[in-house]
C-alpha positions as a Markdown table, in Angstrom:
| # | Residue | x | y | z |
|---|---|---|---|---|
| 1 | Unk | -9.2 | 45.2 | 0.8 |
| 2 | Unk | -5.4 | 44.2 | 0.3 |
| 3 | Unk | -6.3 | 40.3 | 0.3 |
| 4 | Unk | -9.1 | 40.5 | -1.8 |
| 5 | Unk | -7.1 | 42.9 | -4.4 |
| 6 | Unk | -3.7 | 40.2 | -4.3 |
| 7 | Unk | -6.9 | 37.3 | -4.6 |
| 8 | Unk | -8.2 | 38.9 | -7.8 |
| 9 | Unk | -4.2 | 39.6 | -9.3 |
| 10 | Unk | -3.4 | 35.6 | -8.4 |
| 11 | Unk | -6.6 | 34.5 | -9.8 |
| 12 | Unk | -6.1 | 36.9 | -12.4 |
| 13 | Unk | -3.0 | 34.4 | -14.0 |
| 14 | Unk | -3.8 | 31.4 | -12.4 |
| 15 | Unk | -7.3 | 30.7 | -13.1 |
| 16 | Unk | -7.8 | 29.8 | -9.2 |
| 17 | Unk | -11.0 | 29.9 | -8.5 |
| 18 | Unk | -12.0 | 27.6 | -11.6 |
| 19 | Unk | -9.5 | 25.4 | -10.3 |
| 20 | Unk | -10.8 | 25.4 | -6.7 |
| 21 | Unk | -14.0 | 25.1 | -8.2 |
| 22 | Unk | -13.1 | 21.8 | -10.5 |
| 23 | Unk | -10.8 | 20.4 | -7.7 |
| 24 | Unk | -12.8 | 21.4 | -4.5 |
| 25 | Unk | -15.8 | 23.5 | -3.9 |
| 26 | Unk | -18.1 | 21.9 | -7.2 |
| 27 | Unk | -16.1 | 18.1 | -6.7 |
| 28 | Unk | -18.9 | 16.1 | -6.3 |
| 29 | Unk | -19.1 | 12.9 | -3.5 |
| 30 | Unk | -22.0 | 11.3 | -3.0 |
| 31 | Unk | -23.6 | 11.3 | 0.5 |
| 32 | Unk | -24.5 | 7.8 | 1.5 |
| 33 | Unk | -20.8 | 6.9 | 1.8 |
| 34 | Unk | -19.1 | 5.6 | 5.1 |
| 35 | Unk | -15.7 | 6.7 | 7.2 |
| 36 | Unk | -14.1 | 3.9 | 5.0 |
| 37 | Unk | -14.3 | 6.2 | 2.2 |
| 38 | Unk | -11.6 | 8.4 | 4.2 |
| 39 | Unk | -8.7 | 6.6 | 4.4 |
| 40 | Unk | -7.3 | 7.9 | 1.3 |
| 41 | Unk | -7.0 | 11.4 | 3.0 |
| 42 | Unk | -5.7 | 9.1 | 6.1 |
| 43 | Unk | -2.6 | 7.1 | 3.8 |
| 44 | Unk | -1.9 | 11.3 | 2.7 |
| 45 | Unk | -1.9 | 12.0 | 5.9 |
| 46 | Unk | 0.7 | 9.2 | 7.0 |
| 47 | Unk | 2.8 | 10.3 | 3.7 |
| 48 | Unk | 3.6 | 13.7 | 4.9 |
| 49 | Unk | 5.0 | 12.4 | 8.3 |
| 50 | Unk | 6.9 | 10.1 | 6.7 |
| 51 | Unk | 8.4 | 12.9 | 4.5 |
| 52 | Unk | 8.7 | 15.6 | 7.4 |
| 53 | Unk | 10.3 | 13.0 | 10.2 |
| 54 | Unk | 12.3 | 11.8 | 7.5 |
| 55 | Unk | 14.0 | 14.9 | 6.4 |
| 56 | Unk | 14.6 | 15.2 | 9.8 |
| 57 | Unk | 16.4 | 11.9 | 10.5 |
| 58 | Unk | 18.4 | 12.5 | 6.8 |
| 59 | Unk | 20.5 | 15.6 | 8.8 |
| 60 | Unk | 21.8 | 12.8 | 10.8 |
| 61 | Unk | 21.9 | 9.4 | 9.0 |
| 62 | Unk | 25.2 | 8.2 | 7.6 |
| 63 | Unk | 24.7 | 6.0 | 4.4 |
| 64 | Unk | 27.8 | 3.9 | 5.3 |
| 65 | Unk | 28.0 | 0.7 | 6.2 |
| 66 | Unk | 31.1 | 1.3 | 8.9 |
| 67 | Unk | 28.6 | 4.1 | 10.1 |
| 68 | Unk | 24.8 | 3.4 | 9.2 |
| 69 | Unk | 24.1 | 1.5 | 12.3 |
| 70 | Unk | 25.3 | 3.9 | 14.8 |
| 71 | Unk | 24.5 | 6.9 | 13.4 |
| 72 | Unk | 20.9 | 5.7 | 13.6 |
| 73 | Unk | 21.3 | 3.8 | 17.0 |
| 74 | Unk | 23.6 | 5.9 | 18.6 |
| 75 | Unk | 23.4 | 9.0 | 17.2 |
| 76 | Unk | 19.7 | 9.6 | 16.5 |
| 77 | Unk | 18.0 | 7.2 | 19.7 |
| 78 | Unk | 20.8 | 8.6 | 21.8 |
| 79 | Unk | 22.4 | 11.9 | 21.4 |
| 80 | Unk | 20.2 | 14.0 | 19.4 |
| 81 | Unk | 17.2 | 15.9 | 21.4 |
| 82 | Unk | 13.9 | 13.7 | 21.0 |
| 83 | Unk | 15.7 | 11.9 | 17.9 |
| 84 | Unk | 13.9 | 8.6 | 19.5 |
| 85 | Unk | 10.5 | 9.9 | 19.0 |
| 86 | Unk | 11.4 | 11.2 | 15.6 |
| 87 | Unk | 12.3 | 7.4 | 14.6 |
| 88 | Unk | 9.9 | 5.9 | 16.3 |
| 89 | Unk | 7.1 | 8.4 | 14.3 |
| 90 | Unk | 8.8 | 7.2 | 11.3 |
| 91 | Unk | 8.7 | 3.7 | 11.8 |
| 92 | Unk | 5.7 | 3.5 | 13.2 |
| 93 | Unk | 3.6 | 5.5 | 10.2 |
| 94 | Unk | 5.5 | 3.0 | 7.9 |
| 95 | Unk | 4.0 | 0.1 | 9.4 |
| 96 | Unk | 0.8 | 1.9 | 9.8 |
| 97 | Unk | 0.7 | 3.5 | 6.0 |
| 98 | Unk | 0.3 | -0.3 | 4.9 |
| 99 | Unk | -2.6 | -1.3 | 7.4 |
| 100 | Unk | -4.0 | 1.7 | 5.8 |
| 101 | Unk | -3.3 | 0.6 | 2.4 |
| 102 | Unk | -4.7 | -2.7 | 3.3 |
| 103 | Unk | -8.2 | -1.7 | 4.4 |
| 104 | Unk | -8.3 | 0.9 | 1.6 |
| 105 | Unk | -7.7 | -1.8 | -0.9 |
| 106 | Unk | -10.3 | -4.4 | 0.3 |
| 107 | Unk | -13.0 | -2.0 | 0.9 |
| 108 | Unk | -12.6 | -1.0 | -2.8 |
| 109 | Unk | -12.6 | -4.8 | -3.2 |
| 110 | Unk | -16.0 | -5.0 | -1.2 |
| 111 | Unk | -17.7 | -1.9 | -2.8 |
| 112 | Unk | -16.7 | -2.7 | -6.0 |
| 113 | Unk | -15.0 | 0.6 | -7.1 |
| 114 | Unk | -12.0 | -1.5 | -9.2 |
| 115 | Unk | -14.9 | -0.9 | -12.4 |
| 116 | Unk | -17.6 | 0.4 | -14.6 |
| 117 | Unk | -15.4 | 3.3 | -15.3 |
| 118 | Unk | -12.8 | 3.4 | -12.1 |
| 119 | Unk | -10.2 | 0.9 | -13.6 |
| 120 | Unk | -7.6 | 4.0 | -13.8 |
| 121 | Unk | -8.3 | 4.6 | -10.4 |
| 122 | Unk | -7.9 | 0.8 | -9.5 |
| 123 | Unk | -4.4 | 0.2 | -11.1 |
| 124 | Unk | -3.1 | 3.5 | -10.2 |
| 125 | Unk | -3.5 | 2.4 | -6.4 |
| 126 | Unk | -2.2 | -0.7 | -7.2 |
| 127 | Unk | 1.2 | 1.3 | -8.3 |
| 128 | Unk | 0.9 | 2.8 | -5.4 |
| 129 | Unk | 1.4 | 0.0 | -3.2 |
| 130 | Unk | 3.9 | -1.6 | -5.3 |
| 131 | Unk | 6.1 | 2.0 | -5.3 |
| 132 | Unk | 5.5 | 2.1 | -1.3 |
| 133 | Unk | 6.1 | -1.8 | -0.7 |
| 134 | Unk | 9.8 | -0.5 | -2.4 |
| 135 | Unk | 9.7 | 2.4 | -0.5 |
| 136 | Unk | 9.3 | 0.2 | 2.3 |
| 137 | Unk | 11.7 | -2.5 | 2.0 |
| 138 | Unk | 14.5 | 0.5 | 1.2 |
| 139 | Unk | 13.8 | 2.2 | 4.1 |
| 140 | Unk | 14.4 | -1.1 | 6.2 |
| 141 | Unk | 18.0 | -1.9 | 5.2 |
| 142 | Unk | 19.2 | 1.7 | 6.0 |
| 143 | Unk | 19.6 | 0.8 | 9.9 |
| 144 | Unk | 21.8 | -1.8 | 8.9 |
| 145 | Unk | 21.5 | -4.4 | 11.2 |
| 146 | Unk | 21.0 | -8.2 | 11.0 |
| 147 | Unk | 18.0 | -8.7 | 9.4 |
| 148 | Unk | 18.9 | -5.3 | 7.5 |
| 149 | Unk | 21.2 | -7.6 | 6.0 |
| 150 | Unk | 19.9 | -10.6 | 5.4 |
| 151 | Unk | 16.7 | -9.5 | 4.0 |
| 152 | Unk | 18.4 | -7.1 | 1.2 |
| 153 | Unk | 20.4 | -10.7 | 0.5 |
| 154 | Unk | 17.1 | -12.9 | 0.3 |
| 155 | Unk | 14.9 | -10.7 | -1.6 |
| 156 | Unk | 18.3 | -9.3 | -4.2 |
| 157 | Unk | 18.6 | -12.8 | -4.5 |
| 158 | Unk | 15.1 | -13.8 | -5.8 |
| 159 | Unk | 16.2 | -11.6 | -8.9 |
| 160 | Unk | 18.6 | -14.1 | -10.0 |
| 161 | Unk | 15.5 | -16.4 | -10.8 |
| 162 | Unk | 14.9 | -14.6 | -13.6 |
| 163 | Unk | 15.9 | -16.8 | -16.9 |
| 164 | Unk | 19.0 | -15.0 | -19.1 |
| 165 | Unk | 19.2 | -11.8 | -17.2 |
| 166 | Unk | 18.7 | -12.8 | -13.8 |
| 167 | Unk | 22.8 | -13.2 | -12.0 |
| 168 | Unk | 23.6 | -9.2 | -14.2 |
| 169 | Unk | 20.4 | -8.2 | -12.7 |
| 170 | Unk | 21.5 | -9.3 | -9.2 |
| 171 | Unk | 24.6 | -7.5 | -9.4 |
| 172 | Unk | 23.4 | -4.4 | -11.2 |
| 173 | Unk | 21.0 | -4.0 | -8.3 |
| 174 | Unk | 23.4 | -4.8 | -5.7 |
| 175 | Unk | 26.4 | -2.6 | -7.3 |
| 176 | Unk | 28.4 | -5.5 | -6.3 |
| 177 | Unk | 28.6 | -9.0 | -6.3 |
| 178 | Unk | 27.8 | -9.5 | -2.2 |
| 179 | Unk | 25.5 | -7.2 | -0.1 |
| 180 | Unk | 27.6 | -4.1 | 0.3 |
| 181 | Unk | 28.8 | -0.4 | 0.6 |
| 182 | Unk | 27.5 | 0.0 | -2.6 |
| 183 | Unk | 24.1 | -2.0 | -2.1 |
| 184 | Unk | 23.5 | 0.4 | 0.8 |
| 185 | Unk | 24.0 | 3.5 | -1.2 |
| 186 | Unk | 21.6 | 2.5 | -3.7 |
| 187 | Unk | 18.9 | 1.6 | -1.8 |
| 188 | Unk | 19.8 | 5.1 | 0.3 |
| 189 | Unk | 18.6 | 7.1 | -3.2 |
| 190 | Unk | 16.0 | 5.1 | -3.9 |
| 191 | Unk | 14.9 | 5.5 | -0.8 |
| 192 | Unk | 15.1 | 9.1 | -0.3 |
| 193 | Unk | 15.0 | 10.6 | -3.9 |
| 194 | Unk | 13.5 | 8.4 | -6.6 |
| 195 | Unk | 10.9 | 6.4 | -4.8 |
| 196 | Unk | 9.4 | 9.4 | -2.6 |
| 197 | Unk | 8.8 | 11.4 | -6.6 |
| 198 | Unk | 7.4 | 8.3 | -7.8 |
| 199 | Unk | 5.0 | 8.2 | -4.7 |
| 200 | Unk | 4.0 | 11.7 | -5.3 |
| 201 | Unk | 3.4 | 11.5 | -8.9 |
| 202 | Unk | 1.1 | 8.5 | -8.8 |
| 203 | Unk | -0.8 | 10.2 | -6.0 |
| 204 | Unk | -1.7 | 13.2 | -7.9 |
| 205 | Unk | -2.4 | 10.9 | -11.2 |
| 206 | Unk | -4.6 | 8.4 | -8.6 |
| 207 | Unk | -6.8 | 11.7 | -6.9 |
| 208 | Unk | -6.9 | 13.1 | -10.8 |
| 209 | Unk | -8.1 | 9.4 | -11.8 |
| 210 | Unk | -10.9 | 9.9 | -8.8 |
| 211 | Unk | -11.9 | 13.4 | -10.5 |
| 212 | Unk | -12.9 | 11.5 | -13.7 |
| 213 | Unk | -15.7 | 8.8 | -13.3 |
| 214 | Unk | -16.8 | 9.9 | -9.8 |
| 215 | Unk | -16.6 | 8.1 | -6.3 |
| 216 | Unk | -18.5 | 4.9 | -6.1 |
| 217 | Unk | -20.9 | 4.7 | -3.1 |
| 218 | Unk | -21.8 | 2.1 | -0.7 |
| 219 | Unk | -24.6 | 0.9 | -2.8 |
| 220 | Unk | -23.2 | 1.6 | -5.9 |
| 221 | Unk | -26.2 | 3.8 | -6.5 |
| 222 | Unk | -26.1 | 5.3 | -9.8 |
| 223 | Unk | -27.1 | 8.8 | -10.5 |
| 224 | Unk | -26.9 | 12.0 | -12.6 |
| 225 | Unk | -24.1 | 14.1 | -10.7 |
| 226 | Unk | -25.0 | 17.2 | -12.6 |
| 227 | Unk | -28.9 | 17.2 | -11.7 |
| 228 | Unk | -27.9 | 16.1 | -8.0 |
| 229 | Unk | -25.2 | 19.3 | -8.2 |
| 230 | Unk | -27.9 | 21.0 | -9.2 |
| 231 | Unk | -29.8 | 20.6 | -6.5 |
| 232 | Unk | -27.5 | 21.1 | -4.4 |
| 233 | Unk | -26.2 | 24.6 | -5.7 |
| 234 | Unk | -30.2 | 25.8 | -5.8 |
| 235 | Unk | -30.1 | 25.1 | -2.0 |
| 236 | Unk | -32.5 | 21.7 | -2.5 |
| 237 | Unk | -29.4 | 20.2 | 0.0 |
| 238 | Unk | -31.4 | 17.5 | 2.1 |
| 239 | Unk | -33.1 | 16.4 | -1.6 |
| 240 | Unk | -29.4 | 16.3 | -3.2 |
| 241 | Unk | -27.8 | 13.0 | -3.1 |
| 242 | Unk | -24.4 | 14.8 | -3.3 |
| 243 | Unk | -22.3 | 17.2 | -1.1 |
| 244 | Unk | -19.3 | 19.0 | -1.7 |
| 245 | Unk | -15.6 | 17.9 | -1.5 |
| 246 | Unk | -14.7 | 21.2 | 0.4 |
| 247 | Unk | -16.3 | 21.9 | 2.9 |
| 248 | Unk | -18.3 | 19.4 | 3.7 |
| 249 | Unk | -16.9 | 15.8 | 2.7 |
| 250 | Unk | -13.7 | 16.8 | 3.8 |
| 251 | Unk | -14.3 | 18.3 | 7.3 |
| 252 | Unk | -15.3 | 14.2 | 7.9 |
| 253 | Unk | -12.1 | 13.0 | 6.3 |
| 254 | Unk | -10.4 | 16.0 | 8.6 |
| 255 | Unk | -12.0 | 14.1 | 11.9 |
| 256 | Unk | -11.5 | 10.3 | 11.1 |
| 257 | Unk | -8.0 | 11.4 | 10.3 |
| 258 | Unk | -8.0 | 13.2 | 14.3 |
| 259 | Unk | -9.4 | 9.9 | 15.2 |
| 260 | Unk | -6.4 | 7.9 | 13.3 |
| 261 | Unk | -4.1 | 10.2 | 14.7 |
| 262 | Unk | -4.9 | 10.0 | 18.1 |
| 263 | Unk | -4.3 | 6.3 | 17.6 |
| 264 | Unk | -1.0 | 6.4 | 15.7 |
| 265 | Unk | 0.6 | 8.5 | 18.7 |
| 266 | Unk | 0.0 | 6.0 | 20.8 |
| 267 | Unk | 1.1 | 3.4 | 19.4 |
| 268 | Unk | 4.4 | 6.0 | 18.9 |
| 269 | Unk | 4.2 | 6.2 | 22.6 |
| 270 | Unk | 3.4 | 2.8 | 24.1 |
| 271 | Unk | 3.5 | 0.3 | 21.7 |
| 272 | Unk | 6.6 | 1.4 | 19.0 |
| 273 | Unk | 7.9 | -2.4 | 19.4 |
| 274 | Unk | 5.8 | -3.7 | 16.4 |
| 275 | Unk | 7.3 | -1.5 | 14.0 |
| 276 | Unk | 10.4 | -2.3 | 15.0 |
| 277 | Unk | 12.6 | -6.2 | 15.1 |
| 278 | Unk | 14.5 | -6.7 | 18.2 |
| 279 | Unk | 17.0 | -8.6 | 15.6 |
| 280 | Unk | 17.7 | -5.5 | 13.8 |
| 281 | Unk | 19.1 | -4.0 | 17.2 |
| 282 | Unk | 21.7 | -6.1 | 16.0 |
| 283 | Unk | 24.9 | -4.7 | 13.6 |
| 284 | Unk | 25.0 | -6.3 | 10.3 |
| 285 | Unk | 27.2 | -9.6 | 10.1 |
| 286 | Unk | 27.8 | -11.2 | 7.3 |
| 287 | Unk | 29.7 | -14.1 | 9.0 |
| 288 | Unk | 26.4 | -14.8 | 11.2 |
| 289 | Unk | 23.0 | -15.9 | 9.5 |
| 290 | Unk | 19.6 | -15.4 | 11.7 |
| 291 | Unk | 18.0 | -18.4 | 12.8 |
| 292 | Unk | 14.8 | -17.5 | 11.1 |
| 293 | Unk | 15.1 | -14.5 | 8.3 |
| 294 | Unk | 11.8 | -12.7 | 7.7 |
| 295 | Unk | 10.6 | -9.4 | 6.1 |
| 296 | Unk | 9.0 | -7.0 | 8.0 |
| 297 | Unk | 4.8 | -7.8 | 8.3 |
| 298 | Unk | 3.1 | -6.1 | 5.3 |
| 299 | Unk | 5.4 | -8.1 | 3.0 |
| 300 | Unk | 4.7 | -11.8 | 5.1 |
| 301 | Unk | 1.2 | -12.4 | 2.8 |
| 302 | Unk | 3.3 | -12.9 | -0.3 |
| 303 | Unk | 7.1 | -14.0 | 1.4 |
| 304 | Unk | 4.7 | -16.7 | 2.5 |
| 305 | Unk | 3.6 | -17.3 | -1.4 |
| 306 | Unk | 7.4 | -17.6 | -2.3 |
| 307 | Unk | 8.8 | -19.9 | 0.6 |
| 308 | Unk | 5.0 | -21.7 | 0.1 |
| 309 | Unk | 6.2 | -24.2 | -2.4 |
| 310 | Unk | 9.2 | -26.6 | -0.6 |
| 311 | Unk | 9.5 | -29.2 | -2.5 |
| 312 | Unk | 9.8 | -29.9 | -6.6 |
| 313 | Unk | 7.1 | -30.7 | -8.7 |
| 314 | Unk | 7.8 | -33.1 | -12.4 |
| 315 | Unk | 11.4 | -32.1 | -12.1 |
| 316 | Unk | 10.4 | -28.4 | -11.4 |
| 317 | Unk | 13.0 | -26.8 | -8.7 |
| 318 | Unk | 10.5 | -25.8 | -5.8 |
| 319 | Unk | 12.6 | -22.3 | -6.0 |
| 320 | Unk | 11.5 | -21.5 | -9.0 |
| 321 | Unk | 7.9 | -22.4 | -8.5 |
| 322 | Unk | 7.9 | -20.1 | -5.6 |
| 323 | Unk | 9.6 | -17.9 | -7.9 |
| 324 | Unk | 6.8 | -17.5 | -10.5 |
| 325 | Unk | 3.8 | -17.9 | -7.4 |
| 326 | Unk | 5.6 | -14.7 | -5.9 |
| 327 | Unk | 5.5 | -12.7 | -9.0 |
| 328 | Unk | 1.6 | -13.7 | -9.7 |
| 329 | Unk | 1.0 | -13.0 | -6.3 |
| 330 | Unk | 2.5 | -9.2 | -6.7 |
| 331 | Unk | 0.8 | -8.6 | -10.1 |
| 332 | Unk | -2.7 | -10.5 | -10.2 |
| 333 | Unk | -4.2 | -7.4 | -8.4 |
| 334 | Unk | -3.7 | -5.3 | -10.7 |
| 335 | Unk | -5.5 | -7.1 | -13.2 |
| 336 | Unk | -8.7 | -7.6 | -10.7 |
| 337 | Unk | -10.3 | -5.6 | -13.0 |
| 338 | Unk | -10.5 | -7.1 | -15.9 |
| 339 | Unk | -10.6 | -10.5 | -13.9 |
| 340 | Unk | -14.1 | -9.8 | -12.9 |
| 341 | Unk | -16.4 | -10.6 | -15.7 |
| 342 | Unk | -19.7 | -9.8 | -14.1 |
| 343 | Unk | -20.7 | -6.6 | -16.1 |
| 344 | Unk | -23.3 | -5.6 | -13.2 |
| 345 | Unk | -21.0 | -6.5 | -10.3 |
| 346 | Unk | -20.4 | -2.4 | -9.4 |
| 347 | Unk | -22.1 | -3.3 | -6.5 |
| 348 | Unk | -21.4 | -4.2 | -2.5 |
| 349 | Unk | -19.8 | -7.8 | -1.8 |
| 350 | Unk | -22.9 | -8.3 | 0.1 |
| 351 | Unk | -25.0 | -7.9 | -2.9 |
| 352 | Unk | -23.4 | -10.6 | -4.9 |
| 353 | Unk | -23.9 | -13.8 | -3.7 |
| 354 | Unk | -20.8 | -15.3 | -4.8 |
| 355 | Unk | -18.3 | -13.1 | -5.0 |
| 356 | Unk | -19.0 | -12.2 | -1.1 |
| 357 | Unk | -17.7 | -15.8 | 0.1 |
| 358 | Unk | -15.0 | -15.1 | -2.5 |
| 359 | Unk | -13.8 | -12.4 | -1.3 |
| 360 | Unk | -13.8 | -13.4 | 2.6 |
| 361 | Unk | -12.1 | -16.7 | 1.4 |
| 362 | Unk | -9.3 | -14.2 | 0.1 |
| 363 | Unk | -9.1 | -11.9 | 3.5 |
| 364 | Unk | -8.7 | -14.6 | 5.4 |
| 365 | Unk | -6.5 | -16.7 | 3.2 |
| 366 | Unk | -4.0 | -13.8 | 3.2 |
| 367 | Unk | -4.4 | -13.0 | 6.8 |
| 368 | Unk | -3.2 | -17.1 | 7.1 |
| 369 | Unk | -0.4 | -16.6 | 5.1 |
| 370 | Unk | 0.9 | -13.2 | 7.1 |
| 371 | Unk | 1.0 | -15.3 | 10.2 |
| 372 | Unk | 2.4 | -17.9 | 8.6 |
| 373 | Unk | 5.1 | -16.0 | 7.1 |
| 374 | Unk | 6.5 | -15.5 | 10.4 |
| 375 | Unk | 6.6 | -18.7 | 11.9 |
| 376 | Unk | 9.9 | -21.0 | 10.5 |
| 377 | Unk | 8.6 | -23.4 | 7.8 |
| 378 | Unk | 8.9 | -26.7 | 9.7 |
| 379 | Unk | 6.4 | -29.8 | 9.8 |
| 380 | Unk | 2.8 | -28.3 | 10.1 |
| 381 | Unk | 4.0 | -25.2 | 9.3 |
| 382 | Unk | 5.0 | -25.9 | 6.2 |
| 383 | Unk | 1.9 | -27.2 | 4.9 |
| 384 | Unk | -0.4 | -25.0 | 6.1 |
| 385 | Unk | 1.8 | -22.1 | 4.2 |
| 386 | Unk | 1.6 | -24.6 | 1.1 |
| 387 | Unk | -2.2 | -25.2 | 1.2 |
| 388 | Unk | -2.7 | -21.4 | 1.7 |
| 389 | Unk | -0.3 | -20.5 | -0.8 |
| 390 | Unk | -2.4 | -22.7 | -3.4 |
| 391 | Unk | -5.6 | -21.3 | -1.8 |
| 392 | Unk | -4.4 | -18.0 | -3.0 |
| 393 | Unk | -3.6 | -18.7 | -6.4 |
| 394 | Unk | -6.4 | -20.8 | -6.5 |
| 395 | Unk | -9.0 | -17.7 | -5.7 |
| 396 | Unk | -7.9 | -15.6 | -8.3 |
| 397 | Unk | -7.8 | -18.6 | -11.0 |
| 398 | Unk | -11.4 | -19.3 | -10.5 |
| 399 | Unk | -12.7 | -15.2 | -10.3 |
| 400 | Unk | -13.3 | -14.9 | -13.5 |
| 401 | Unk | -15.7 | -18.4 | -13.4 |
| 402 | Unk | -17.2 | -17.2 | -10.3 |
| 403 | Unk | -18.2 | -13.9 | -11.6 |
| 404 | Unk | -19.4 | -15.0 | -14.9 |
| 405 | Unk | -21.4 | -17.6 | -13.4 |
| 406 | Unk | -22.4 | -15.0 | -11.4 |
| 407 | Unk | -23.1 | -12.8 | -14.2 |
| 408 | Unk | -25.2 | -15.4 | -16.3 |
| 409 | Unk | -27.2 | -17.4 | -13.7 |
| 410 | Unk | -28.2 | -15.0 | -11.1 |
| 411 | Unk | -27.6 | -11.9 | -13.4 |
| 412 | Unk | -25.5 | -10.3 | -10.9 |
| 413 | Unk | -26.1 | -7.5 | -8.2 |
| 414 | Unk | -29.1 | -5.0 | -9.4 |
């Protein structure tokens, strides 16, 4: 047969079929796993629209400030055939990509695959989310409209905080010294060159980082993947404990991402609005500041971190406590790992009795603080962002006393 004979010449100089073996067919996932364990395939999922319906919109965007905002407003919602549903796809899976990101984070969080062997695949995540939070906040000022604006201006600024280097940083980044033509164009790149290889690097290092220690389980079960393959391979399938990545475990990842699809065009269809702020509908102006200037949602957890602290403390400017709360608040994930000092604590939040009121103490601390980051930061407002902001800190101060404690008292989850 023709397709077998140009199978056998491929494979012949590519190895293929040890690599579909090593990557695929002989991957090993444990069974007793839940749709939770999908989302990764989900947040790849959401990745290639982005790419495809942003290639699309790059034919017709104009990375200009005289032209930005009608090229996308005009141009693309207006003249071009179904260039509104290509925008509102994009926008929308950029909103959604971080609710993805979200749950995927916190049910590692729960299960407790940050450890015992998975801290690569922890902080490669983690680089993840800071590369898309970048991607993210790029891809906002392109429209260039108010809060376009006044958002690159805010969060530019927040550089010059830093001690020494921090006003040549802000006008480095920038390209100028105010929010410009040049500022646009930088954040364009980023945006559509640098960031997007970045993304697609650390995803291939994060599923390579998966292929190493093996995917945790929902009762962090631990077991000998090459007598459970074993099994498996001598047909013993009900006694395995494992299946396959291809076909089996990800024919379930292929319908809970037709389930998450089905959702996402929806909300594309009805319910676009959330992705998008009224306020950006709105040309830049530089001569008129927004009543109440906010980033878009997935950022409002730690805007509300920064903005937290309002007044000074023993002759401490309250900007630059917000300053160094803000930049604990975007690296002390990262180090969850090694923050955890319960050596038995691979194990479900459930299982540990204190790490599980921990942990919901932190979901809805930051789920405060998003809400919070929207509302102006007047009387009550202001404190509750303050006490939450502390609260946050706070949670991630005492971790490592919780989990030893934990660890030494109750000997941690079994």
């Amino acid at each position: 047969m023709a397709i077998d004979k140009n199978k056998s010449w491929i494979d012949a100089r590519l190895n293929t079929t040890a690599l579909t073996k090593v990557m695929m067919t002989e991957y090993w996932i444990p069974k007793n796993i839940n749709f939770l364990w999908s989302f990764g395939v989900v947040l790849a999922t959401l990745f290639t629209l982005l790419v495809v319906t942003g290639m699309f919109l790059l034919m017709y965007y104009k990375p200009d400030t005289a032209l930005a905002f009608d090229s996308v407003n005009k141009t693309i919602m207006q003249e071009v055939a179904y260039g509104w549903f290509i925008r509102h796809v994009h926008a929308v899976a950029a909103s959604v990509v971080f609710l993805v990101i979200y749950i995927h984070m916190f049910v590692a969080i729960y299960y407790g695959s940050y450890k015992g062997g998975r801290e690569m695949i922890w902080i490669s995540g983690m680089l993840l989310f800071v590369t898309f939070s970048a991607e993210g906040f790029s891809g906002y000022m392109l429209p260039w409209g108010q809060m376009s604006y006044w958002a690159a201006q805010v969060i530019t600024n927040l550089f010059g905080g830093i001690p020494f280097i921090g006003e040549a940083l802000v006008v480095w980044i920038r390209g100028d010294y105010l929010v410009a033509d040049a500022t646009l164009t930088r954040f364009f790149m980023l945006h559509v060159l640098l960031l997007p290889l970045a993304i697609i690097l650390l995803i291939a290092i994060h599923f390579y980082s998966l292929r190493i220690p093996h995917v945790n389980n929902q009762e962090a079960e631990e077991f000998d993947f090459d007598k459970e393959a074993k099994k498996y391979l001598e047909g013993r399938k009900k006694e395995s404990k494992v299946v396959p990545f291809w076909p089996v475990f990800l024919s379930k990842d292929f319908f809970v991402v037709g389930v998450a699809l089905t959702g996402f065009f929806y909300l594309v269809c009805y319910h676009f609005n959330f992705a998008m702020d009224p306020i950006n509908f709105e040309p830049a102006n530089n001569m008129k500041t927004p009543a109440h200037i906010y980033p878009e949602w997935y950022f409002l957890w730690s805007y509300e971190v920064l903005r937290g602290f309002f007044f000074d403390v023993a002759g401490i400017a309250a900007m630059d406590i917000g300053l160094a709360a803000f930049g604990f608040a975007n690296v002390i994930f990262m180090l969850l790992p090694f923050l955890d000092l319960n050596p038995n604590h691979v194990a479900p939040a459930h299982k540990r009795p204190l790490f599980k009121y921990w942990f919901w103490l932190l979901v809805i601390d930051m789920i405060v603080l998003t809400v919070y980051g929207k509302l102006p930061p007047t009387g009550a407002n202001a404190w509750v962002g303050f006490f939450a902001a502390i609260t946050f800190i706070g949670l991630f101060i005492a971790l490592p006393i919780i989990t030893k404690i934990e660890a030494k008292n109750i000997g941690g989850a079994k």
